[in-house]
FINULUM-25246 format. One record per atom (N, C-alpha, C, O, CB): residue number from 1; x, y, z; atom name. Coordinates in Angstrom, 3 decimals, decimal comma, padded with zeros to 6 digits. Glycine has a CB too. Layout:
<nodes>
<node nr="NUM" X="X" Y="Y" Z="Z" atom="CA"/>
...
</nodes>
This chain:
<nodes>
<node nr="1" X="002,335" Y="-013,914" Z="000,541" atom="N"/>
<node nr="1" X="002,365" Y="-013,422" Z="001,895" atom="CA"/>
<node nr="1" X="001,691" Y="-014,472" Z="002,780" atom="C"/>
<node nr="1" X="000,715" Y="-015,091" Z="002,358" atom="O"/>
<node nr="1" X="001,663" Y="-012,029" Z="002,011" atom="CB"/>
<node nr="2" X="002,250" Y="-014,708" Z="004,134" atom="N"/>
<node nr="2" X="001,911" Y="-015,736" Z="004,976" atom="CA"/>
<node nr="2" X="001,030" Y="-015,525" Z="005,702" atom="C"/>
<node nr="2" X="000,597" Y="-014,374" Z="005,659" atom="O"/>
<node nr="2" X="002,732" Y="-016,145" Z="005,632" atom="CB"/>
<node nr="3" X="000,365" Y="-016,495" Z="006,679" atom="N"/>
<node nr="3" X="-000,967" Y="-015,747" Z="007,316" atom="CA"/>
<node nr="3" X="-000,988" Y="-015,078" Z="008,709" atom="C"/>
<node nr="3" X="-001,910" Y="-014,546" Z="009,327" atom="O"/>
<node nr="3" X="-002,072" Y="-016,758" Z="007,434" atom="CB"/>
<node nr="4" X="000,278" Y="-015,266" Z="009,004" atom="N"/>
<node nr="4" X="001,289" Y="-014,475" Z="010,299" atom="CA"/>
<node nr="4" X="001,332" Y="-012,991" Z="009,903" atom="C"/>
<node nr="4" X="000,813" Y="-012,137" Z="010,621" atom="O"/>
<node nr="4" X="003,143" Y="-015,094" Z="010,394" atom="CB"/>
<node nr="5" X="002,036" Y="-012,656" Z="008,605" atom="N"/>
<node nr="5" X="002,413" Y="-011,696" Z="008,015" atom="CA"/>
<node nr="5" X="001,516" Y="-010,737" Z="008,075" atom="C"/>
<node nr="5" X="001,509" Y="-009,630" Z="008,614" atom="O"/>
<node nr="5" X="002,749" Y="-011,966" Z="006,935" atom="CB"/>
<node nr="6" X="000,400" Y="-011,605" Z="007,139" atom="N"/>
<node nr="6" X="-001,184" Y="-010,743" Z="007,083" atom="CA"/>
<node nr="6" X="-001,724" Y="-010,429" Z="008,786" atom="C"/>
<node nr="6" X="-002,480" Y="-009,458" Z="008,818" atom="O"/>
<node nr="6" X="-002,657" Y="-012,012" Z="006,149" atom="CB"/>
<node nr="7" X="-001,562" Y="-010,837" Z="009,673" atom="N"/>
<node nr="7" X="-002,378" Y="-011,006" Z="010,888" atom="CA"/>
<node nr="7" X="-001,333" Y="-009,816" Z="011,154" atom="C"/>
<node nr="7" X="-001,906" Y="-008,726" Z="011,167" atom="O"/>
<node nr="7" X="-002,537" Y="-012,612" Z="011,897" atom="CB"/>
<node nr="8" X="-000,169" Y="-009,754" Z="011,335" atom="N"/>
<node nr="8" X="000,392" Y="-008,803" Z="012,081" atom="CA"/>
<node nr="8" X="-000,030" Y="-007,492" Z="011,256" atom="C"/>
<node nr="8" X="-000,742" Y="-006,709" Z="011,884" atom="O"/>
<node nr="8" X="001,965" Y="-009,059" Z="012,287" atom="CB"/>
<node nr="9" X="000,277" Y="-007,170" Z="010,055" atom="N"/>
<node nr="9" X="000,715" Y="-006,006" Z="009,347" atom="CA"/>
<node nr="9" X="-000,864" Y="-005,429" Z="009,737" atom="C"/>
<node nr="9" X="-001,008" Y="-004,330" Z="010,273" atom="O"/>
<node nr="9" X="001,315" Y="-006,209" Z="007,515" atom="CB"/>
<node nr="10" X="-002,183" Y="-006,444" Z="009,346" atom="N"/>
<node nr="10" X="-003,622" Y="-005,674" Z="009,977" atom="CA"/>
<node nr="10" X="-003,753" Y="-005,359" Z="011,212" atom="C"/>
<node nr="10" X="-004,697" Y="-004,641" Z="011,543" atom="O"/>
<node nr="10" X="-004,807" Y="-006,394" Z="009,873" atom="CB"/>
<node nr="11" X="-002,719" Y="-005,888" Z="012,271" atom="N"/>
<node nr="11" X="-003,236" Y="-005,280" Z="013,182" atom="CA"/>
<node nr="11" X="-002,508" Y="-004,147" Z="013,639" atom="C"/>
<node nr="11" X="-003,019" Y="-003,470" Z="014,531" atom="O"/>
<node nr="11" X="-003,483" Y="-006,072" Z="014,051" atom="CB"/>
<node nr="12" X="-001,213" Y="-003,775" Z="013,096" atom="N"/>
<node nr="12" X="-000,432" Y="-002,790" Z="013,387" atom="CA"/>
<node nr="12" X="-001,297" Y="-001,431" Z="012,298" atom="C"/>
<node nr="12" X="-001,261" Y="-000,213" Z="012,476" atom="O"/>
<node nr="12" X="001,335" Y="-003,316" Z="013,025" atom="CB"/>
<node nr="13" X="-001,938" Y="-002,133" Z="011,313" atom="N"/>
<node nr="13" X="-002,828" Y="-000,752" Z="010,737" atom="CA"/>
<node nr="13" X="-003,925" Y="-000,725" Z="011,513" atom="C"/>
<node nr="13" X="-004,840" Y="-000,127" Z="010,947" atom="O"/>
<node nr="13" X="-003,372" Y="-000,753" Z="009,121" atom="CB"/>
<node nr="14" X="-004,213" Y="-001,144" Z="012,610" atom="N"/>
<node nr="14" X="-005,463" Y="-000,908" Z="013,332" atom="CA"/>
<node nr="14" X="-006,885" Y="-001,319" Z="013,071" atom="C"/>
<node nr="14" X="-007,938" Y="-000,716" Z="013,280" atom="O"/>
<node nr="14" X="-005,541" Y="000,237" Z="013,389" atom="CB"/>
<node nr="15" X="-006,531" Y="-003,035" Z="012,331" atom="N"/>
<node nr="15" X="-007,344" Y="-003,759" Z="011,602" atom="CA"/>
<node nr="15" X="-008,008" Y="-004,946" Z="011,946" atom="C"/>
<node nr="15" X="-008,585" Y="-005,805" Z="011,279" atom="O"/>
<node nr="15" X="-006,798" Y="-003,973" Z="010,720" atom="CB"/>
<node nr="16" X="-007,740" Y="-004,755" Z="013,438" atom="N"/>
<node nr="16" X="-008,069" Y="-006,140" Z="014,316" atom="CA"/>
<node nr="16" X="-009,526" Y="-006,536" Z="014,693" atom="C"/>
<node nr="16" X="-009,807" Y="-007,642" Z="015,155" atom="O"/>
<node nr="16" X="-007,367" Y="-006,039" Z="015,711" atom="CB"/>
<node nr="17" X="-010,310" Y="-005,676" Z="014,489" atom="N"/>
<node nr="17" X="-011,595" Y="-005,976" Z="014,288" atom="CA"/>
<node nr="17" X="-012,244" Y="-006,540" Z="012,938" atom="C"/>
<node nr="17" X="-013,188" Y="-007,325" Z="012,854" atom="O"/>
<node nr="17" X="-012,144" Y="-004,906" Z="014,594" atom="CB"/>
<node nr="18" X="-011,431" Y="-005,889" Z="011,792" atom="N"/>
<node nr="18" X="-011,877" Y="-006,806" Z="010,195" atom="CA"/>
<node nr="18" X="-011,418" Y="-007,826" Z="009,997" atom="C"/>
<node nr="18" X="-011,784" Y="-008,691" Z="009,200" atom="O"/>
<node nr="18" X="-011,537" Y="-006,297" Z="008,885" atom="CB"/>
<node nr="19" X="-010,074" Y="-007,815" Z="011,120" atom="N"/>
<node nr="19" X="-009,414" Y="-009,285" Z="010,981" atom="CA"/>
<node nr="19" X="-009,946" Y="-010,281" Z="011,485" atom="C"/>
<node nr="19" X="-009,907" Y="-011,300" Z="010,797" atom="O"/>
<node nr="19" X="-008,240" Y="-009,430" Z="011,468" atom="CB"/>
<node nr="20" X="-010,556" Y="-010,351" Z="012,702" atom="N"/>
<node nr="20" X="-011,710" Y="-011,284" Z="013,765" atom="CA"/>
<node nr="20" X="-012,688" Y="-011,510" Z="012,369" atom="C"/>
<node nr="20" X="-012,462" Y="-012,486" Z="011,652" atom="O"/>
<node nr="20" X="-012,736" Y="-010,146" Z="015,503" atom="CB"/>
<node nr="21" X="-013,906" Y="-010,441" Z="011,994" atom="N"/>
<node nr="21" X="-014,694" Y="-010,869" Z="011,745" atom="CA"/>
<node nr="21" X="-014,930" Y="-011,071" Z="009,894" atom="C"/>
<node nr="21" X="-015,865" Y="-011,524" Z="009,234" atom="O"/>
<node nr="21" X="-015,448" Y="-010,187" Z="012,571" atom="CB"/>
<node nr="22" X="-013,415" Y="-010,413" Z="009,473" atom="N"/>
<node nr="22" X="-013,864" Y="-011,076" Z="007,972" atom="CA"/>
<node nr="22" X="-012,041" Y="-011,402" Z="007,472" atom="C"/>
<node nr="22" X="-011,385" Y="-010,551" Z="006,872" atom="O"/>
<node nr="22" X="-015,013" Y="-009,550" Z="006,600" atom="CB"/>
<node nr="23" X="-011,638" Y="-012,385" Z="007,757" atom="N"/>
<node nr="23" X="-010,158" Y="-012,973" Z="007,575" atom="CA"/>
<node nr="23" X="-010,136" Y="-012,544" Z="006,160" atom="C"/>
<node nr="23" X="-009,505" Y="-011,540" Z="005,830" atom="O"/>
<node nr="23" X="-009,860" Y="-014,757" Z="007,859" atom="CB"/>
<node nr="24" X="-010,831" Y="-013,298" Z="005,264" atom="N"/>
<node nr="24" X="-010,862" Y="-013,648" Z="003,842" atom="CA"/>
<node nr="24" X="-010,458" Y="-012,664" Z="003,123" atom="C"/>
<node nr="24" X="-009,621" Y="-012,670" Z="002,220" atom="O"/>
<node nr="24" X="-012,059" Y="-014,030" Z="003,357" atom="CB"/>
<node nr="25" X="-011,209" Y="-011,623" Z="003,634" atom="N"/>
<node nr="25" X="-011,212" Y="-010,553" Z="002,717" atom="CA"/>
<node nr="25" X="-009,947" Y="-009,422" Z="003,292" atom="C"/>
<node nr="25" X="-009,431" Y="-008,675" Z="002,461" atom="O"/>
<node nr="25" X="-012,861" Y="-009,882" Z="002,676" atom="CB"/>
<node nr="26" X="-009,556" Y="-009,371" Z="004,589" atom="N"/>
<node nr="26" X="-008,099" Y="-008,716" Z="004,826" atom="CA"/>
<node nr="26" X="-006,965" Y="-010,024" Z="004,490" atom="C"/>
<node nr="26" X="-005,772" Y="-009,919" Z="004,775" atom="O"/>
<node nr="26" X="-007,937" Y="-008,078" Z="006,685" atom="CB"/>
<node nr="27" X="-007,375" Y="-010,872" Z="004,043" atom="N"/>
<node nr="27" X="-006,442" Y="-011,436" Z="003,344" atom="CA"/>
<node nr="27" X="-006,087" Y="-011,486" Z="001,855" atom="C"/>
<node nr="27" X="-005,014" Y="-011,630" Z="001,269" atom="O"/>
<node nr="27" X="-006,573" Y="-012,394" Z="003,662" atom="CB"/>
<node nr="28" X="-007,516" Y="-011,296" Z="001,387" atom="N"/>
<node nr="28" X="-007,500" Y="-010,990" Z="-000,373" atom="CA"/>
<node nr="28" X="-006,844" Y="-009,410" Z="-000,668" atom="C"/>
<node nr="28" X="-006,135" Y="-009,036" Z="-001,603" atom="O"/>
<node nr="28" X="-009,413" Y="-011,000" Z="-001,112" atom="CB"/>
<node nr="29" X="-007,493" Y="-008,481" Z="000,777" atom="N"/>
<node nr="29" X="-006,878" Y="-006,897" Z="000,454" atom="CA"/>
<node nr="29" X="-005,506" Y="-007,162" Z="000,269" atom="C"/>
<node nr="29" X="-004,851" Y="-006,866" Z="-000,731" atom="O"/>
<node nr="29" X="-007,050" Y="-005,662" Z="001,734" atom="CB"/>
<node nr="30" X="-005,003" Y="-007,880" Z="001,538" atom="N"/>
<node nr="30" X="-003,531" Y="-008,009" Z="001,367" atom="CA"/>
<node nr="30" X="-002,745" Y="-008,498" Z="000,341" atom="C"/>
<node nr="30" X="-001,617" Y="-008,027" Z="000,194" atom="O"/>
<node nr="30" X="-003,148" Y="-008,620" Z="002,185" atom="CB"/>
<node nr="31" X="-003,282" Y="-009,633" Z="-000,620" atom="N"/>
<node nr="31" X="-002,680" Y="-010,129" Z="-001,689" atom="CA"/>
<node nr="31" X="-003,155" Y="-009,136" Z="-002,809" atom="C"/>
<node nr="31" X="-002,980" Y="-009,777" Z="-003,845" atom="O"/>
<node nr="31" X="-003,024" Y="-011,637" Z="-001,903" atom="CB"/>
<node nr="32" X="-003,561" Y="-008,156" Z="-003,076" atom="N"/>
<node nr="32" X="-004,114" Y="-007,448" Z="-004,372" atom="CA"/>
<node nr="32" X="-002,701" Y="-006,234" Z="-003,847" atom="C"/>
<node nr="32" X="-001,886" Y="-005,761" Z="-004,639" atom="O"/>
<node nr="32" X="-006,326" Y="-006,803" Z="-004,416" atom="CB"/>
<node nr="33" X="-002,739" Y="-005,977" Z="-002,465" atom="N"/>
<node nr="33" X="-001,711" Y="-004,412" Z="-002,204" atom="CA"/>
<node nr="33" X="-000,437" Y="-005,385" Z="-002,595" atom="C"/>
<node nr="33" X="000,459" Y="-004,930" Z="-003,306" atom="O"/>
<node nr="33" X="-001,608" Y="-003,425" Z="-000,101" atom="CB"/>
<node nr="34" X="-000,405" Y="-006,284" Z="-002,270" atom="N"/>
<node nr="34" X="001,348" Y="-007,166" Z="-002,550" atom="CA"/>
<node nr="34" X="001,597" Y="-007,087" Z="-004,262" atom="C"/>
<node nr="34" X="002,501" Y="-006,520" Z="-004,875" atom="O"/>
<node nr="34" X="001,317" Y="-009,417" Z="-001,993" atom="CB"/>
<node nr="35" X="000,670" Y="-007,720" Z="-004,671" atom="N"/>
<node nr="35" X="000,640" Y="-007,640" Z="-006,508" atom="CA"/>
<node nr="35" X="000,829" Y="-006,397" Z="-006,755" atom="C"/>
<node nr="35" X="001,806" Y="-006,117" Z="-007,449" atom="O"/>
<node nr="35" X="-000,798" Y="-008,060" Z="-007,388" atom="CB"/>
<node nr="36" X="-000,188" Y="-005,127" Z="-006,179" atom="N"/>
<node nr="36" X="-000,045" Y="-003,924" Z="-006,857" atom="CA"/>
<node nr="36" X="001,906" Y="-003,255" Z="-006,324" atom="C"/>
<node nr="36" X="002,843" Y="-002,929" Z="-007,051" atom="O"/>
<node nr="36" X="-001,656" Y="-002,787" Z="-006,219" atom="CB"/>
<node nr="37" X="001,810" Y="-003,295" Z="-005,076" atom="N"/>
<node nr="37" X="003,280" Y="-003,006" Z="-004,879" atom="CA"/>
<node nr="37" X="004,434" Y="-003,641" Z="-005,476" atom="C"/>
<node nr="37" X="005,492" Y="-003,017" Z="-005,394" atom="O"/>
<node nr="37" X="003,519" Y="-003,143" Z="-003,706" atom="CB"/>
<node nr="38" X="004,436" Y="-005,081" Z="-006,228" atom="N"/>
<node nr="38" X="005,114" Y="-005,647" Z="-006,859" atom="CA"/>
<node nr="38" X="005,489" Y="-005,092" Z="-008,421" atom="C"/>
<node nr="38" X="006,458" Y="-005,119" Z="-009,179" atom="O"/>
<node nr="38" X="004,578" Y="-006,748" Z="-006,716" atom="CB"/>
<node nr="39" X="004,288" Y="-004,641" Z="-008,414" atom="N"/>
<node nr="39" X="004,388" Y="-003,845" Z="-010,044" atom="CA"/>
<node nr="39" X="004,942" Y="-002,708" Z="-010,137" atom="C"/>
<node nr="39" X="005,441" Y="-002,491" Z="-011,241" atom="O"/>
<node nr="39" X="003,110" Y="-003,487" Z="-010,728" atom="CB"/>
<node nr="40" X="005,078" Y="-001,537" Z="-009,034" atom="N"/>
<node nr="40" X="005,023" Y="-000,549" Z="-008,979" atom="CA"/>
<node nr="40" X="006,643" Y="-000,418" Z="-008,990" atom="C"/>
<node nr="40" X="007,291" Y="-000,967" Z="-008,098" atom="O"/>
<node nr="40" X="004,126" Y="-000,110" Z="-008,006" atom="CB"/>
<node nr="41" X="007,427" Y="000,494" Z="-010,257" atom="N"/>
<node nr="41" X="008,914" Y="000,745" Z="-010,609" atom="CA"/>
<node nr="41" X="009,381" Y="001,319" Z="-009,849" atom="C"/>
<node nr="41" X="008,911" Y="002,451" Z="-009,966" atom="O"/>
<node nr="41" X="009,279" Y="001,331" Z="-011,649" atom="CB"/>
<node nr="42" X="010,119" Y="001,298" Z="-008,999" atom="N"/>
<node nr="42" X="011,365" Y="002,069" Z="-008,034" atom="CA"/>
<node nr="42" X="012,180" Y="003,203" Z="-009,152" atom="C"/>
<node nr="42" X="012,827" Y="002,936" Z="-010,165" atom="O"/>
<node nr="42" X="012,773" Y="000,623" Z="-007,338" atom="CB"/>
<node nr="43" X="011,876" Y="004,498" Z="-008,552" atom="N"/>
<node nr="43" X="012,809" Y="005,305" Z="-009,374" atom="CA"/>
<node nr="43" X="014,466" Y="004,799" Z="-009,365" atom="C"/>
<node nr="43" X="014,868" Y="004,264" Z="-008,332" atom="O"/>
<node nr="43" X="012,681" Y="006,836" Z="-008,792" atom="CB"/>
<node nr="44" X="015,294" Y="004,949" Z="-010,366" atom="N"/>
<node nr="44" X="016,410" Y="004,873" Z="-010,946" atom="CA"/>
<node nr="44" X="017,195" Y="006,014" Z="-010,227" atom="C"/>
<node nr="44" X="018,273" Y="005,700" Z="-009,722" atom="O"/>
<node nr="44" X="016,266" Y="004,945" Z="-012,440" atom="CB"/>
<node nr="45" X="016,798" Y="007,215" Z="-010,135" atom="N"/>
<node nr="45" X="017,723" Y="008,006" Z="-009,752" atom="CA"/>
<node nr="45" X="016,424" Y="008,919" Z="-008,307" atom="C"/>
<node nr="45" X="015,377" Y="009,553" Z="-008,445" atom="O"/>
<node nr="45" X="018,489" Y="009,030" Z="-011,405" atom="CB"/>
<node nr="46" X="016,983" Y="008,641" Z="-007,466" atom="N"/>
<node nr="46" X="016,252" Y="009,047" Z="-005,981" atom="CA"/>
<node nr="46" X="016,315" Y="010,427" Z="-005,866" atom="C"/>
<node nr="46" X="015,513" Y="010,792" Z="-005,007" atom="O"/>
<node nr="46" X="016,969" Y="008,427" Z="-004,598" atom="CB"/>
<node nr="47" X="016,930" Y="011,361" Z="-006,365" atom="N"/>
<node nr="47" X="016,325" Y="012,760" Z="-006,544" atom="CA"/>
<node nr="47" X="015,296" Y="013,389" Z="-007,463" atom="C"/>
<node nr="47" X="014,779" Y="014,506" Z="-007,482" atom="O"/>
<node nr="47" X="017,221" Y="013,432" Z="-006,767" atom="CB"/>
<node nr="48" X="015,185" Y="012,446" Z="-008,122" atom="N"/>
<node nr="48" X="014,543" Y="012,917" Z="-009,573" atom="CA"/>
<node nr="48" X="013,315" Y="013,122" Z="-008,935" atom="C"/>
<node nr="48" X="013,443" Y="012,910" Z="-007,729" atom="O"/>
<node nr="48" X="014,494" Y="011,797" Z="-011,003" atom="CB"/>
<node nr="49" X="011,513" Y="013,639" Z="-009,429" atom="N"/>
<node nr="49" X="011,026" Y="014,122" Z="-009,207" atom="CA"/>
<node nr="49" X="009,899" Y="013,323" Z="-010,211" atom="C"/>
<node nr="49" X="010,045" Y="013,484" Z="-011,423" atom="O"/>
<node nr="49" X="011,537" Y="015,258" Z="-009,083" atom="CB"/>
<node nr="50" X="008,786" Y="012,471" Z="-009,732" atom="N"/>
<node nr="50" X="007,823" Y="012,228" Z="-010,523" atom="CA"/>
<node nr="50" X="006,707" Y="012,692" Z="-011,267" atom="C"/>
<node nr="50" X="005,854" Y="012,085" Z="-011,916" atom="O"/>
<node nr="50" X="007,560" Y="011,742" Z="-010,152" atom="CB"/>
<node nr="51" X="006,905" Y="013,973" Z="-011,022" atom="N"/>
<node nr="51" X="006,368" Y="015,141" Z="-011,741" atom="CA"/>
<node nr="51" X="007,127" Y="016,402" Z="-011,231" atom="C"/>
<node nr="51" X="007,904" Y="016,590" Z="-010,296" atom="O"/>
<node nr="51" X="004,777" Y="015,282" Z="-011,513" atom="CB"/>
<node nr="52" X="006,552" Y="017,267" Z="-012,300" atom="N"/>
<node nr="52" X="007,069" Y="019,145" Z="-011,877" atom="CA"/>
<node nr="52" X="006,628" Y="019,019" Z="-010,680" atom="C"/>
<node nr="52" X="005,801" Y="018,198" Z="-010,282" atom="O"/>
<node nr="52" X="006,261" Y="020,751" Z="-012,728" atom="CB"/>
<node nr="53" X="007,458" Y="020,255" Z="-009,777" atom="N"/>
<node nr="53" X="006,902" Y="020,703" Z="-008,410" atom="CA"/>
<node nr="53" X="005,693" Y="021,629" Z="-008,854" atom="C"/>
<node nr="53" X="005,600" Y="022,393" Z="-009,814" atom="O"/>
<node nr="53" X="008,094" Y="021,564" Z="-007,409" atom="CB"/>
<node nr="54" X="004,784" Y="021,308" Z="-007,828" atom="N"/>
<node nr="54" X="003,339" Y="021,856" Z="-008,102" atom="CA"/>
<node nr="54" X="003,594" Y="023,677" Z="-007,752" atom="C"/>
<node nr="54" X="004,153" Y="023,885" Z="-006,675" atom="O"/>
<node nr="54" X="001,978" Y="020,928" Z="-006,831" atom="CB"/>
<node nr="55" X="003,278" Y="024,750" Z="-008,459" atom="N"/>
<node nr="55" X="003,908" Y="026,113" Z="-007,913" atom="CA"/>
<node nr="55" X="001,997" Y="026,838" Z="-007,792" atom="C"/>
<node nr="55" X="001,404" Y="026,683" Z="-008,860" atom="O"/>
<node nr="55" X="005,435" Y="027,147" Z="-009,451" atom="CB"/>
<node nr="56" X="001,414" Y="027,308" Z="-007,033" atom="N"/>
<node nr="56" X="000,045" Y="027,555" Z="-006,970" atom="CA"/>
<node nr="56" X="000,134" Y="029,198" Z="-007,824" atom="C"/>
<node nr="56" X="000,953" Y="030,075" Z="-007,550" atom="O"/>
<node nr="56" X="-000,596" Y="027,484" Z="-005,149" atom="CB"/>
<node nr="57" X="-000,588" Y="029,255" Z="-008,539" atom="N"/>
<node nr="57" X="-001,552" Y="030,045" Z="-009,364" atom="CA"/>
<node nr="57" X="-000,736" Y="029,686" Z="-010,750" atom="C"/>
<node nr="57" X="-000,610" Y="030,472" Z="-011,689" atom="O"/>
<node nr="57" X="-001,729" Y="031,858" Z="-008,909" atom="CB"/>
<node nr="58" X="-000,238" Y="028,432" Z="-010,703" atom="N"/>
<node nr="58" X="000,297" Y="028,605" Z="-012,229" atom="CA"/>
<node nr="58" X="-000,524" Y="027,191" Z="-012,776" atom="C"/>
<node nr="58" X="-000,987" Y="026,247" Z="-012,136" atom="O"/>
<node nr="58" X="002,358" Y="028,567" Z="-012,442" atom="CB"/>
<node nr="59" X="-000,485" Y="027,527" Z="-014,500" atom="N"/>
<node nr="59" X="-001,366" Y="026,283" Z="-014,991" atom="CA"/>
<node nr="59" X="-002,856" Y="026,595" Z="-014,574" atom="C"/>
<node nr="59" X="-003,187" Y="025,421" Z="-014,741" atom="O"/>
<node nr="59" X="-000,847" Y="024,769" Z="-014,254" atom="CB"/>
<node nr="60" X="-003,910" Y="027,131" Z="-014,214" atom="N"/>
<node nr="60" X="-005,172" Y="027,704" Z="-014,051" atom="CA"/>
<node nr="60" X="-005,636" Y="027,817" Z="-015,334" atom="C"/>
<node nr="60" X="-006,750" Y="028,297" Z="-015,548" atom="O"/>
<node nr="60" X="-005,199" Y="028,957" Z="-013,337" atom="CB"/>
</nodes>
């Protein structure tokens, strides 16, 4: 990720003050969320359900 990329995406999360006073580190956040989102599997079938639907008083 570029350092444009990083500058915009923090400040559209409302990050423009950590961005002024600590770059480094909204830049390291940003490369650890890129790795972790890189890893993370896209379901195969887009209805399917990544767990049971949660139903309340059951499983207690």
């Amino acid at each position: 990720m570029d350092k444009a990329t990083i500058e915009l995406l923090a400040r559209r999360a409302g990050l423009a003050k950590a961005l002024a006073e600590f770059p480094e580190d909204v830049a390291a956040a940003a490369k650890q969320a890129a790795d972790v989102a890189s890893r993370i599997e896209q379901p195969t079938e887009p209805t399917a359900e990544p767990w049971p639907p949660m139903r309340a008083g059951r499983g207690l």
